[in-house]
N, C-alpha and C positions, 0 to 999 in steps of 0.2 A: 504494500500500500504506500502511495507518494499522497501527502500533502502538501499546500500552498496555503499562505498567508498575508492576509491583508488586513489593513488599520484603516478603523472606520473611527469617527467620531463623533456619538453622541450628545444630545442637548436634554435640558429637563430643567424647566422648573422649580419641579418637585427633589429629586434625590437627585445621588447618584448614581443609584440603582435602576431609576427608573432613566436616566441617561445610557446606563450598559443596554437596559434592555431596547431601548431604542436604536442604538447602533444596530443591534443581532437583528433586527427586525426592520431593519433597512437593510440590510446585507444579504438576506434571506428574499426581499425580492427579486433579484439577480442571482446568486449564486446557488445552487445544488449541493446537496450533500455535507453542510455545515457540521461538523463534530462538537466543537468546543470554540471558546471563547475564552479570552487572560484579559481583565482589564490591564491594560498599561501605566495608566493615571490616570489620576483625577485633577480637577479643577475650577474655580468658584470666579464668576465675574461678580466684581463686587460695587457696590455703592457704600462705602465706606464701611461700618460695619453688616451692612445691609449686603445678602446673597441675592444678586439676579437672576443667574442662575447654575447651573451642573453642567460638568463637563466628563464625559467619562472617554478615556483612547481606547480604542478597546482594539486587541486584536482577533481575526477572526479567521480557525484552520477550517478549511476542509478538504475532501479528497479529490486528485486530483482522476477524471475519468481517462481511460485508454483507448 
């Protein structure tokens, strides 16, 4: 089995959970066969103490087909 891997970057207002899950779920309308996911990092745009919002990198493997 060969995988490939790409970095997707999610948004969210809410978390940064709900930033990874929107990466995956952007990724997953184009690509086929998604196994796993690593967030990479995270990140907060901020208005001072104020979060605008979530940033998650996310990388995302899957297989590659033959």
């Amino acid at each position: 089995m060969t995988q490939k891997v790409i970095e997707v970057i999610g948004t969210s207002k809410e978390s940064f959970a709900k930033a990874a899950e929107l990466a995956v779920k952007e990724a997953a309308k184009t690509v086929r066969g998604i196994k796993w996911a690593h967030v990479d990092s995270l990140d907060m745009q901020l208005d001072g103490a104020k979060v605008l919002e979530y940033r998650a990198t996310t990388k995302i493997y899957f297989n590659v087909e033959h």
